[in-house]
Structures are given as structure tokens and as C-alpha cells.
N, C-alpha and C positions, 0 to 999 in steps of 0.2 A: 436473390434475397438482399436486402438492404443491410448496411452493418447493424441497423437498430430497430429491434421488432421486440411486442410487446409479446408474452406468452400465448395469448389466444390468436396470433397471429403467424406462429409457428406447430398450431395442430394443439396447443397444450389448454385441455377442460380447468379454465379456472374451478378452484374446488368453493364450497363455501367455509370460507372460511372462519365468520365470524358463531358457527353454531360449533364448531369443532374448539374456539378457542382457548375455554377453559383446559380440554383434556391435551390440546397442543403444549400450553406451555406448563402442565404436570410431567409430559414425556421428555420435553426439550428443554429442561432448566438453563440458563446461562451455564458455559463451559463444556455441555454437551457438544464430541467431538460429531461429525456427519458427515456422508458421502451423498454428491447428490448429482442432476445434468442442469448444467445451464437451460433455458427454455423463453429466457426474452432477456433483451440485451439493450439498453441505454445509454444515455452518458454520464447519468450520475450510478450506474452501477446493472448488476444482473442480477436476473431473479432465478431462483431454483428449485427443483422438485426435489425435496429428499426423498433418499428412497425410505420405504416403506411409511411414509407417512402421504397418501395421499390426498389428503386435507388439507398439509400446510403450503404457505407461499414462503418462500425464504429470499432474503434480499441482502446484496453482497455491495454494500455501498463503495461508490468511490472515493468520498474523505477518509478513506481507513488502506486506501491502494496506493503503494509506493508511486510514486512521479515515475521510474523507471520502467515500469512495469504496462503491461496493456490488459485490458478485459480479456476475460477469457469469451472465448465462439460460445455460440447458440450449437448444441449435442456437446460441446466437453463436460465429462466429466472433471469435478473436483470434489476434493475434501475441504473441511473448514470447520470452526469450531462456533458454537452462540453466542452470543454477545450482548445480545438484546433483544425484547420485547415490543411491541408495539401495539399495544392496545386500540388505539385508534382507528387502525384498518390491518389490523392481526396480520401482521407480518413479524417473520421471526429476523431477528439482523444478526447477518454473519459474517465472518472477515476468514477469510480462502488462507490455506495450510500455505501458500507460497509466499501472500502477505504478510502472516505471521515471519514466516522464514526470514525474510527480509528484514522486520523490526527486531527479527534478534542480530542479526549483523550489527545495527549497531552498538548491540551492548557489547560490542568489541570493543570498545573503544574507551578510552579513561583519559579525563585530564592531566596533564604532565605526559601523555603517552606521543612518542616519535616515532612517526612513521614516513615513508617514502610514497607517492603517488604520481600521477602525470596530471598536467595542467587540462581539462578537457573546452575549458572556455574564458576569456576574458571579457569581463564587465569594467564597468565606470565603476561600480563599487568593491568591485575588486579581481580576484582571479577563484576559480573553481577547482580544483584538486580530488581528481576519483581517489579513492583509497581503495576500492574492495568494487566488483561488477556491482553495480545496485547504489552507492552509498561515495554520495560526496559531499565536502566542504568546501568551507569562502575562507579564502587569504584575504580579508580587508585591504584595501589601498589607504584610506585613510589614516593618517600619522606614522604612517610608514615610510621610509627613505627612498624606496624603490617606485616607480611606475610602473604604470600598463605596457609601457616598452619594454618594459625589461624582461620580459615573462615573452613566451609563442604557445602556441596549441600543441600539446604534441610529450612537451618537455617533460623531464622525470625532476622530481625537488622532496626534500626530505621537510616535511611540516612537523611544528608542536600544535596537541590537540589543545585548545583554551578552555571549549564548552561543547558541552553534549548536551543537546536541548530534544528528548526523546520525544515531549508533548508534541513541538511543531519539526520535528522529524530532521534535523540540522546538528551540523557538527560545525563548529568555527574552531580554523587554522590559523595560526602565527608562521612566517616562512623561517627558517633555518637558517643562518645567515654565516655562509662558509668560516 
């Protein structure tokens, strides 16, 4: 099997969807929590069967999936909550209990907050800093005293947080300067 198969290519009866849709999203309002299997899988996201709803198509986008993170397989199960509707071509949109998981990490995180991390990549724009499995920031180089020399892959440095930018999923670091 290919990494990327659409549902009716792994055995799954598309339902019809669009005569079930009013009663879909009276059962499924935004926020409903659901358990469901993978059943076709893409690259902008996977589709799933909730259980006990055999009429809906449910769709787990990937602009809502951490960078760190990979699609889940065609037969996993997962949980996830709703999120949205789609009138269009009635698909219900949901973002997976591990995704969620993740965008609460970083509401670890607070301005003026100092933490210690290891460097996991140097750029021309700057240096990258894991804090936490899943969740990194950028030490800018720019107007900074130090260079891209100065830094390796590998290294442990204690950062100040400047900004937690939750929309576009980013935390900017200031370096700690002994």
C-alpha cells in the first residue's frame, strides 16, 4: 500500500454524505469530543470514520498538525475533537487529541520566562533551541553580538522567552548571556 490512499481505496463505502448532513452536524456540533479509524490518508491530512456515525466523512487537516509530528496510518485509531464544518462537501474538520496535546505545550510558556534548551539547528537567521520534545524557538542572529560560530548542534543554553506567537505556532528566544 502507498503511504497515500484515498478511503474508497482502502475498502472504505464512501457514505453519502451530503443527505445525512443536516442530522451530522445537529449530532457533531463544534467541540464534540470523537473516536474514530483513519481510512485514507494524504498530504494535506486524513480522513476518518467516526465510530457510530456511519454517514460522516471526518477530515484531520494538516495546517492544524504540529511540524513535529507525522500523520497517523490508514487502521489507527484516534481520538479528536470538532472543529469545524463544511458545508460544501460535508466533511466534518477535526484536529487529533495528540495535536491538541501539543498546542497545549505551548501554553507553557510565558514572556520574561527562562528556560534552558539544546540548540537543534543553526540557520542564517538564527539558531533554533528545543525546549520541551515537540516545541522549539529561534535565537535571532540579527543585532546580536554573537554569530553562527558561536553556537554547535547539540549544545545546552539557557534562553529568555520574548514571544509566544500561538496563531503561527512560534516561540522567539533571546540568548542568556553568562
Amino acid at each position: 500500500m502507498s503511504e497515500y490512499s484515498w478511503p474508497g481505496e482502502n475498502g472504505w463505502r464512501m457514505p453519502d454524505a451530503a443527505s445525512a448532513w443536516t442530522e451530522t452536524v445537529r449530532v457533531l456540533p463544534v467541540g464534540t469530543h470523537i473516536t474514530g479509524e483513519v481510512v485514507g490518508r494524504q498530504p494535506f491530512g486524513v480522513f476518518l470514520s467516526i465510530d457510530d456515525r456511519p454517514d460522516v466523512v471526518a477530515l484531520a487537516r494538516i495546517d492544524r498538525m504540529p511540524r513535529c509530528m507525522e500523520l497517523p496510518t490508514v487502521g489507527q485509531r484516534v481520538t479528536g475533537e470538532v472543529v469545524w464544518h463544511a458545508d460544501h462537501n460535508h466533511q466534518v474538520g477535526v484536529v487529533l487529541g495528540e495535536w491538541a496535546e501539543h498546542e497545549d505545550l505551548l501554553s507553557r510558556f510565558r514572556v520574561g520566562q527562562v528556560v534552558d534548551g539544546r540548540i537543534t539547528r543553526i540557520a542564517p537567521i538564527g539558531v533554533f533551541v528545543r525546549l520541551v520534545h515537540c516545541v522549539e524557538g529561534l535565537v535571532p542572529l540579527t543585532g546580536s553580538a554573537a554569530s553562527s560560530e558561536s553556537f554547535r548542534e547539540g549544545q545546552e543554553m539557557s534562553v529568555q522567552i520574548v514571544m509566544v506567537d500561538h496563531e503561527r505556532n512560534r516561540i522567539l528566544l533571546a540568548e542568556l548571556l553568562p
